[in-house]
C-alpha positions as CSV (number, residue, x, y, z in Angstrom):
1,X,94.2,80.4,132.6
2,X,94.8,77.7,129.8
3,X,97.7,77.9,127.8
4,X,97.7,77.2,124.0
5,X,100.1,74.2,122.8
6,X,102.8,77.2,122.2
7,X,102.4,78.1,125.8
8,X,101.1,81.1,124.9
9,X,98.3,82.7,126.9
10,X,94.9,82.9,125.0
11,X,93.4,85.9,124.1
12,X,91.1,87.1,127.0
13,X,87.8,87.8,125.8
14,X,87.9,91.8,126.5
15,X,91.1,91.7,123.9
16,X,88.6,89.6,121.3
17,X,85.8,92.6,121.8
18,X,88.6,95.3,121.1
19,X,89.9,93.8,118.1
20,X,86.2,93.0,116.6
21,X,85.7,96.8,117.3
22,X,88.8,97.9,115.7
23,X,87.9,95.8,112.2
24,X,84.4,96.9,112.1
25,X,85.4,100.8,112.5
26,X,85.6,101.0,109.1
27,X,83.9,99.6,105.6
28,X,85.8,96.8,103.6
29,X,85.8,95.9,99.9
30,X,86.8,93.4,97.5
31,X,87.5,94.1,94.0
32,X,86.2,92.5,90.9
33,X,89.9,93.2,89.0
34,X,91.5,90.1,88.1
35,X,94.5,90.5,90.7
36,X,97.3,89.7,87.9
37,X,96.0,93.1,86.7
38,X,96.8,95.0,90.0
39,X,93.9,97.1,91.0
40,X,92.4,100.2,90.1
41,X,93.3,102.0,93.0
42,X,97.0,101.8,94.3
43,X,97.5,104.8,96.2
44,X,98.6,104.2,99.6
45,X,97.5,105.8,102.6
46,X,100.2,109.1,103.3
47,X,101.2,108.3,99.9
48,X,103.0,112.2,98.9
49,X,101.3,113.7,95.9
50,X,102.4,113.1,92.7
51,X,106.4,114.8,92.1
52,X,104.4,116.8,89.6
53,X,103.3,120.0,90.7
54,X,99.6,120.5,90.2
55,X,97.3,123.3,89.5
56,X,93.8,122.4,90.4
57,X,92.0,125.7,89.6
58,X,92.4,126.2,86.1
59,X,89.2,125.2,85.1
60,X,87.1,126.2,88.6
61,X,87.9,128.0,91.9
62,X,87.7,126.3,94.9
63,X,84.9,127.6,96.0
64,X,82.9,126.1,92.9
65,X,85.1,122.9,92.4
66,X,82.4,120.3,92.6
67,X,81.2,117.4,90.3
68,X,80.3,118.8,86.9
69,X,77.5,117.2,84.8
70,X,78.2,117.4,80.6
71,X,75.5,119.5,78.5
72,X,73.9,116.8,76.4
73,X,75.9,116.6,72.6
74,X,75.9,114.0,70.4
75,X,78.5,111.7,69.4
76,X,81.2,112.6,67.0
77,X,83.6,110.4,65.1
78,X,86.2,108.5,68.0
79,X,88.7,106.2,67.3
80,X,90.0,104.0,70.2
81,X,93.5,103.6,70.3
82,X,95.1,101.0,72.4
83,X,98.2,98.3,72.0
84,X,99.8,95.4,73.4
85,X,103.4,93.7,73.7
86,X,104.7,90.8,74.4
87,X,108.3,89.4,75.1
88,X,109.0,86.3,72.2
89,X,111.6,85.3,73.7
90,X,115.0,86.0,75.7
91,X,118.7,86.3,73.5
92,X,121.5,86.7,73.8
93,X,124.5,88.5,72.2
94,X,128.5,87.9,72.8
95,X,129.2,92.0,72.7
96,X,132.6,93.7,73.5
97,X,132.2,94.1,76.9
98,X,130.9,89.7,77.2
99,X,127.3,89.0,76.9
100,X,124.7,91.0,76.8
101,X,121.2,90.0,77.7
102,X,118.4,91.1,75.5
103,X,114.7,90.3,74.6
104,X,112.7,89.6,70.8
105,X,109.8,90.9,71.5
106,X,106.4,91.9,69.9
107,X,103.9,94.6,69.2
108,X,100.6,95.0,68.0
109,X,98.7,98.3,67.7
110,X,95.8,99.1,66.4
111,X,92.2,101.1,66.3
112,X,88.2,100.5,66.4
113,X,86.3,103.5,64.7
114,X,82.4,104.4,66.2
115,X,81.4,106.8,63.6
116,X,77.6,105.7,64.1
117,X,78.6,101.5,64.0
118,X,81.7,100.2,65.0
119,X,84.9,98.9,62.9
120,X,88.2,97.7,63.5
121,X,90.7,100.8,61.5
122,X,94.3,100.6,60.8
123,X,97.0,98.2,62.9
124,X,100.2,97.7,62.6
125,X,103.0,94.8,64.6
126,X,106.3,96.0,64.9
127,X,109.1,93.5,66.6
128,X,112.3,94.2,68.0
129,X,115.4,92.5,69.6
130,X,116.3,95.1,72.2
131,X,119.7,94.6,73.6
132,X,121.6,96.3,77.1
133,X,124.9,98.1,77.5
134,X,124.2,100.1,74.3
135,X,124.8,97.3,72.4
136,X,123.0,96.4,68.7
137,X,122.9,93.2,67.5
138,X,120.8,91.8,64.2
139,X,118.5,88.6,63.9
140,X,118.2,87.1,60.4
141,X,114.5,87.2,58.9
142,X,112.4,85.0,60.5
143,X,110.1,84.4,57.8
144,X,108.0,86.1,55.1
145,X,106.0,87.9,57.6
146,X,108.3,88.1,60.9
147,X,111.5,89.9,61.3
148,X,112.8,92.0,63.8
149,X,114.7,95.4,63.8
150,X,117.2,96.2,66.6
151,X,117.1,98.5,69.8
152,X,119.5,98.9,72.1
153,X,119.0,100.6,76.0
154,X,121.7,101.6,78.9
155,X,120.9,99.1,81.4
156,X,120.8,95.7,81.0
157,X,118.3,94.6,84.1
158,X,114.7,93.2,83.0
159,X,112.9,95.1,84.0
160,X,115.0,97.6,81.6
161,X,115.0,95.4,78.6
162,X,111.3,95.4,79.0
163,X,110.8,99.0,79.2
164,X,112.9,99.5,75.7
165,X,110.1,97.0,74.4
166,X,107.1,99.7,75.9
167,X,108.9,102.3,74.7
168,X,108.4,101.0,70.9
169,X,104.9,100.6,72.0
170,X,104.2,103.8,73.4
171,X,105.7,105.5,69.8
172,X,103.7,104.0,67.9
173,X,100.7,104.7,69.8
174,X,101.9,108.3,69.5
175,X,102.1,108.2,65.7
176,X,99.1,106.3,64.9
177,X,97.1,108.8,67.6
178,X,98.8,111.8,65.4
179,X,97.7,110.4,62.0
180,X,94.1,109.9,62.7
181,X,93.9,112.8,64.8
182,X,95.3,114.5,61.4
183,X,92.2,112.9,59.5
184,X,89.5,114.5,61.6
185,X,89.3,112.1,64.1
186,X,89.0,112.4,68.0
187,X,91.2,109.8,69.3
188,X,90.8,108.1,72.6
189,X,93.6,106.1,73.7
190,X,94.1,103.4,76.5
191,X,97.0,104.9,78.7
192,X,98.6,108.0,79.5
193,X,98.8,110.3,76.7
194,X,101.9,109.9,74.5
195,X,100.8,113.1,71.9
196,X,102.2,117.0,72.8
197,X,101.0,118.6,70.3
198,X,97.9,120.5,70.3
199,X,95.0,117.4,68.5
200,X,92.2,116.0,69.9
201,X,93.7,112.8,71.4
202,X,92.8,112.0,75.3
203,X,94.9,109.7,77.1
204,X,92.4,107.5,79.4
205,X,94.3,106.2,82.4
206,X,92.2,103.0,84.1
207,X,94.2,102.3,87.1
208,X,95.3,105.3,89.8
209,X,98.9,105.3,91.5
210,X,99.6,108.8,92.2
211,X,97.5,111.3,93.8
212,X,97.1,114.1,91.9
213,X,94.7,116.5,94.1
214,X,95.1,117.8,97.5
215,X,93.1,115.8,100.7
216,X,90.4,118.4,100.6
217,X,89.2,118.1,97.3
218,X,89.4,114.1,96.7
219,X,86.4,113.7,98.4
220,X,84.7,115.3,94.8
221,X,86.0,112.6,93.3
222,X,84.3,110.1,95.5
223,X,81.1,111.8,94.8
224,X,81.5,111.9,91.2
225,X,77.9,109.4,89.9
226,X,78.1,108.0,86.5
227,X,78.8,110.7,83.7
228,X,79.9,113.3,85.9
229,X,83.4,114.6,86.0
230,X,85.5,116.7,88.0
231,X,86.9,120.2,86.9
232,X,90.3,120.1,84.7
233,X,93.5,120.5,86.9
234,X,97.2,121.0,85.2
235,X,100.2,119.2,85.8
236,X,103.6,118.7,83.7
237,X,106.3,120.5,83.0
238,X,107.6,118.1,80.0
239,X,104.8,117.1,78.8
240,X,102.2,119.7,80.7
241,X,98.3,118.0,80.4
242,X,95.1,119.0,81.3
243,X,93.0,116.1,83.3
244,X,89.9,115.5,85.4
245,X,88.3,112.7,86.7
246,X,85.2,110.8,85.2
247,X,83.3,107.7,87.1
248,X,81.8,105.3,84.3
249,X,79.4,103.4,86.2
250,X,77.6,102.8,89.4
251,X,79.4,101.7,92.3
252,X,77.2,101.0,94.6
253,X,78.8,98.3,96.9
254,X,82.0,99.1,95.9
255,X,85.4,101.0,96.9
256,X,85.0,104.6,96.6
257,X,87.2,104.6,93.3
258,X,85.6,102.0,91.5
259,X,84.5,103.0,88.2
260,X,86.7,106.2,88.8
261,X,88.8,106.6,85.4
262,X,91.5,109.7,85.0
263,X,91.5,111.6,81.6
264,X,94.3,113.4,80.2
265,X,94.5,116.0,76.8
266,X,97.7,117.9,76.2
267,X,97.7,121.2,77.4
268,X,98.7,122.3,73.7
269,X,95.3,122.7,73.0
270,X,93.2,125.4,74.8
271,X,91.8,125.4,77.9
272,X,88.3,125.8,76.2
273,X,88.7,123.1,74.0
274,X,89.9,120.6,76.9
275,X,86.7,121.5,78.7
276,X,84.7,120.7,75.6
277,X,86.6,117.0,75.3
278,X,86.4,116.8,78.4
279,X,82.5,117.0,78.4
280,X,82.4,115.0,75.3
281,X,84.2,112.0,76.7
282,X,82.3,112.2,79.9
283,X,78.8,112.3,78.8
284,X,79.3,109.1,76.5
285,X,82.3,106.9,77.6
286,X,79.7,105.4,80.2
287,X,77.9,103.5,77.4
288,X,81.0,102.3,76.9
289,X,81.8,100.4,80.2
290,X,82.3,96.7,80.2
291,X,81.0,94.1,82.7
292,X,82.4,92.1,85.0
293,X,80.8,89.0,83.7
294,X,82.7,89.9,80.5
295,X,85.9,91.7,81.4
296,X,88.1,91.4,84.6
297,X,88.8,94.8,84.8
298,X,85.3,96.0,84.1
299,X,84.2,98.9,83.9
300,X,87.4,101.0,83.2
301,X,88.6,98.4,80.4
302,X,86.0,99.8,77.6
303,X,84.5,97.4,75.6
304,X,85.9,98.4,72.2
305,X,89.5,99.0,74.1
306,X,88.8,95.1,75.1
307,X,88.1,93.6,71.9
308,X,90.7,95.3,69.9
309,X,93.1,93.8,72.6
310,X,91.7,90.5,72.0
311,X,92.3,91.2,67.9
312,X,95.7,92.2,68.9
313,X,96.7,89.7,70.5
314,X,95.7,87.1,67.6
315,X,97.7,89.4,65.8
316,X,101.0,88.8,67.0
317,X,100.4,85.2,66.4
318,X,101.2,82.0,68.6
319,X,104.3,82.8,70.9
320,X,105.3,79.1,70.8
321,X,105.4,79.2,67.5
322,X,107.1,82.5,67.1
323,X,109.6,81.2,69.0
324,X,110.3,78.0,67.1
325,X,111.0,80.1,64.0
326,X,113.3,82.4,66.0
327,X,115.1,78.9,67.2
328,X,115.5,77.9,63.2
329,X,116.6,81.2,61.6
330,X,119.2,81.4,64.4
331,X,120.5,77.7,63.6
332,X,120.0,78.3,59.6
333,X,122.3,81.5,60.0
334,X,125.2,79.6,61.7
335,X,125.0,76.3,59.0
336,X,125.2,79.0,56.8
């Protein structure tokens, strides 16, 4: 038998037929999600339920739990919600215990109202120099417009620092979603929900990496066509939600969770009134679905959550230039 330059024997042909066998036993896909995004769907296979125990008949019984298609309603008054951060740049800060590492970083937040057109509403930017160890430290004003107040978390990896800059993000969210859910508004908002108490805000999760329902009943996900949803389940014990699954758009040609988006309402609010958001989001979000042509992490990224991301981001201004003016106010204050 001929030998490969390695000396290793070549694959007989019988071992060629089993492996083409083996990779044709089952359907591939490829995703249109840019890949710096991660995917959609990042549960692996024997991955163990979410640590979050789950009740998935509280809306149905098992025998009836089966894709649910909205009554027809019409559109109320929505604000989208979403935000986006950024890390400025990287400090530094000569504590008591040496030096601490740190990041400035920067925040934008803000709304886009469908009342019958659609508006950008209220934003806000918040910045922060968030330091580890528990430490505090202060950065002189940057200019007119730019100056940052101080955090401080525990650890001091990263990864860490980076989550004290989410967690500005995600309270903020929380208190803008509060506000306009004061005011009347049904508020939709990118992410997992942030709000407890008992308003019309639904959190709208794009990307799934936890499995929330049993083997048996995932398949009704998979089934789901566009504007259909699956019956609420509960889960939480901190923050206890009310959530189904909703599939946006047509997947034809695509992995079974394509399209497949995961709602969440606090479980503050009835169990009737989560059904009727529910409904509402369901029947309409799918007008909302963006393109692949358009958005790398179409459908799930909504148009208007899209384009207020794109405001956002102008927003928070040029990091480069951000940066500069952090460089100068920090040799201004020692001259000084």
């Amino acid at each position: 038998m001929a030998q490969t330059p390695l000396g290793c024997r070549t694959p007989s042909l019988a071992w060629g037929h089993e492996v083409r066998k083996t990779l044709l036993s089952g359907q591939i896909w490829v995703e249109a999600w840019n890949p710096e995004y991660g995917s959609s769907y990042e549960v692996a296979a024997g991955t163990a339920p979410s640590e979050e125990e789950v009740a998935p008949f509280v809306e149905r019984e098992r025998e009836a739990w089966e894709p649910i298609s909205p009554r027809a309603q019409a559109w109320p008054a929505v604000a989208f919600l979403d935000g986006v951060s950024r890390v400025d740049a990287r400090a530094f800060l000569e504590g008591s215990t040496g030096t601490i590492p740190g990041i400035c970083g920067s925040v934008g937040i803000g709304t886009v109202f469908c009342d019958g057109e659609a508006k950008f509403g209220p934003w806000q930017v918040h910045r922060a120099v968030v330091f580890g160890s528990g430490e505090a430290g202060e950065l002189p004003p940057i200019s007119e417009s730019i100056s940052y107040r101080s955090r401080s978390i525990p650890g001091t990896r990263p990864d860490e620092l980076r989550l004290g800059l989410e967690a500005l993000r995600a309270e903020q969210e929380a208190e803008m979603a509060r506000v306009l859910a004061r005011q009347g508004w049904i508020v939709l908002a990118d992410g997992a929900l942030g709000v407890l108490e008992p308003f019309d805000v639904v959190g709208l999760i794009k990307s799934h990496q936890k499995a929330y329902l049993e083997a048996d009943l995932e398949p009704v996900v998979r089934a789901l066509a566009p504007g259909q949803r699956t019956p609420i389940f509960s889960f939480g014990v901190i923050r206890p939600r009310y959530s189904w699954y909703l599939r946006l758009a047509d997947a034809t040609g695509h992995h079974p969770w394509a399209a497949i988006a995961r709602c969440e309402v606090s479980a503050a609010v009835s169990l009737e009134r989560a059904a009727e958001l529910a409904d509402l989001v369901t029947q309409h979000l799918p007008r909302f679905a963006s393109k692949p042509f358009w958005d790398s992490r179409a459908p799930q990224n909504l148009v208007p959550i899209a384009t207020l991301e794109r405001r956002l981001w102008h927003l928070l201004g040029d990091r480069e230039l951000v940066y500069r003016k952090i460089r100068s106010a920090l040799m201004r204050g020692r001259a000084a």
